[in-house]
C-alpha positions as CSV (number, residue, x, y, z in Angstrom):
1,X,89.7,125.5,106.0
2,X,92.6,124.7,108.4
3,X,95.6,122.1,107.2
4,X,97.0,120.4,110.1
5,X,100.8,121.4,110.5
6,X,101.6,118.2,112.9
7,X,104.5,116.9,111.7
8,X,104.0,113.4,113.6
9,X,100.7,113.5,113.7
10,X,98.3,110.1,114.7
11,X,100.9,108.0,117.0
12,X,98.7,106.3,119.0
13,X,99.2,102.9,119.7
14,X,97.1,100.6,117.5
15,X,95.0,98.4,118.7
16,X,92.4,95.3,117.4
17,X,90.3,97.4,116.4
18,X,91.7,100.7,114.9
19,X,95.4,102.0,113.8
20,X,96.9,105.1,112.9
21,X,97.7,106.2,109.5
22,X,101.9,106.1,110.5
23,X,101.4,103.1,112.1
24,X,100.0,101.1,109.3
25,X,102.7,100.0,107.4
26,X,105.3,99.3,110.0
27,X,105.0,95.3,109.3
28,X,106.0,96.0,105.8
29,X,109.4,97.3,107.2
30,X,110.1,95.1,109.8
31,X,108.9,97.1,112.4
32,X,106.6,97.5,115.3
33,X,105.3,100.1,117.7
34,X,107.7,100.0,119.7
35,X,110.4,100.0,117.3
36,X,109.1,103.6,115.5
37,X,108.5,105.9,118.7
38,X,112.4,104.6,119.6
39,X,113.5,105.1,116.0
40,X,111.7,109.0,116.7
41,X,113.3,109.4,119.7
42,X,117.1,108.3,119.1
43,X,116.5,110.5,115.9
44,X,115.6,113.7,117.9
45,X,118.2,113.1,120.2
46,X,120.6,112.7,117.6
47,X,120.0,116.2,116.7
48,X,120.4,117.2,119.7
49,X,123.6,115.6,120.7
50,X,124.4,117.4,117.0
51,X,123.4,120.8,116.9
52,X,122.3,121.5,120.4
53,X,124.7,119.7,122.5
54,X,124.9,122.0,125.7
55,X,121.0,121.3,126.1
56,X,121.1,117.7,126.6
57,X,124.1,118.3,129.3
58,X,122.1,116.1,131.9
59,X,121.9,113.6,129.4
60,X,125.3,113.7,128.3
61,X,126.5,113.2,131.8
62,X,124.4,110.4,132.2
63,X,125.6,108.1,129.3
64,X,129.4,108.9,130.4
């Protein structure tokens, strides 16, 4: 037996037909698509601006 370690695992888009476990309940909040990969996103970067700060230099530089 394997257990999946993915800690974001099933972000596909959904569609008519089919949706994705995380994706499922994102009405219930408010939310859309859209909304939760930017919410993942400005949350890693966040970190990153945080605890890794000289690795996001290019990033940095941009937004200045």
């Amino acid at each position: 037996m394997v257990l999946e370690a993915n800690p974001k695992p099933d972000l596909k888009r959904p569609s008519g037909e089919e949706t994705s476990l995380v994706c499922a309940g994102l009405s219930k909040h408010g939310m859309d698509y859209e909304d939760l990969i930017l919410s993942l996103l400005a949350d890693r970067l966040n970190t990153l601006f945080s605890q890794r700060r000289a690795t996001v230099r290019p990033i940095i530089e941009l937004l200045e």
